[in-house]
Structure formats: C-alpha cells, structure tokens
C-alpha positions, 0 to 999 in steps of 0.5 A: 474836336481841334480849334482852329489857332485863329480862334485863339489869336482873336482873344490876344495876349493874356495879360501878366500877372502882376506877381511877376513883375514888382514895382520899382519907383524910380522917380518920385510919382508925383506932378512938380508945381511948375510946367515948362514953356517948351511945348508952347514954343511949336510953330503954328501955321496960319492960311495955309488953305489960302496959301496954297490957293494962291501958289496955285494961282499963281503958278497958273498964271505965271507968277504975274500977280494982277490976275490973282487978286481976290487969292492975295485979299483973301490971303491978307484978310485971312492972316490979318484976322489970325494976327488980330486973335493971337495979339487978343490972346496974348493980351489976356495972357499978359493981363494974367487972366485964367480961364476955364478950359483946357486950352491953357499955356504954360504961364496960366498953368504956372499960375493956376498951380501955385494956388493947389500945390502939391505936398512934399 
C-alpha cells in the first residue's frame, strides 16, 4: 500500500544531525556587564484612544472646538495623568531604586549588573 506525500508533510523536517554542522564561536558566548540605553529611547504614544476620539469629534464638527468638550477633558485629564507617572518613574530612576520585575531601564540594569559580574 502507498502513503499519501501529505502524510509525510505533516511530520515536517528531520532535524540535522548536529555531526554535520560543527560549531565555530565567533564571538566570545558570554553577557557584557553593561547594556546600552538605545532601546530605551523608542517613542511612547500616550492617548491615542482619546486622540482619536477627539479628531473625530472634531471633524464632525467641523473643527469648531466648543462642541467637543467632554473629548478635549478627557484628552487633557488622560495625558495629564500619563505625564504624572512617567515623572514618578523617572523620579525613582533617579533616586537610583531597583525593583524587582521585569520592567527595568537600562540604568537599573547597569546597576543591578555590577553587583553580579561576569568573569573574564
């Protein structure tokens, strides 16, 4: 009896034999003890749902703002509130606080490194 080609599609590649293929270490395969801060430099979007309730507000209305109101408060309430955290964050980053979690920057990083360095 024949088996259907589907039937072995299924399964998906055989891995490689490792044999074949031998490891060459290009770079040293350890962390440095220093992370750089250019992934903490991105661009973070505060209220955009707000945002883009009051654009629509207003082009509903022709862009005459007395109509939209309650969207320009709860625009300004929203991006009030986002400033008042990040100067609360930065304040803790600043006073040089590390906390446990996974949601450290680059200078708590740094910091919490240099306690457990790596040999060289």
């Amino acid at each position: 009896m024949r088996i259907p080609g589907a039937l072995y599609a299924a399964r998906g590649r055989a891995p490689q034999n490792e044999k074949d293929v031998p490891f060459q270490e290009i770079l040293p395969l350890r962390l440095k003890n220093t992370v750089s801060g250019k992934a903490d430099s991105g661009s973070d979007v505060a209220c955009l749902q707000e945002m883009g309730v009051l654009f629509a507000c207003l082009k509903d209305n022709e862009f005459v703002e007395k109509y939209c109101h309650k969207e320009i408060s709860q625009f300004q309430n929203c991006y009030k509130l986002y400033m008042d955290r990040k100067f609360e964050a930065k304040k803790t980053v600043n006073q040089g606080i590390v906390q446990p979690g996974n949601n450290l920057n680059y200078k708590q990083l740094n910091k919490y490194m240099r306690r457990f360095p790596n040999p060289q």
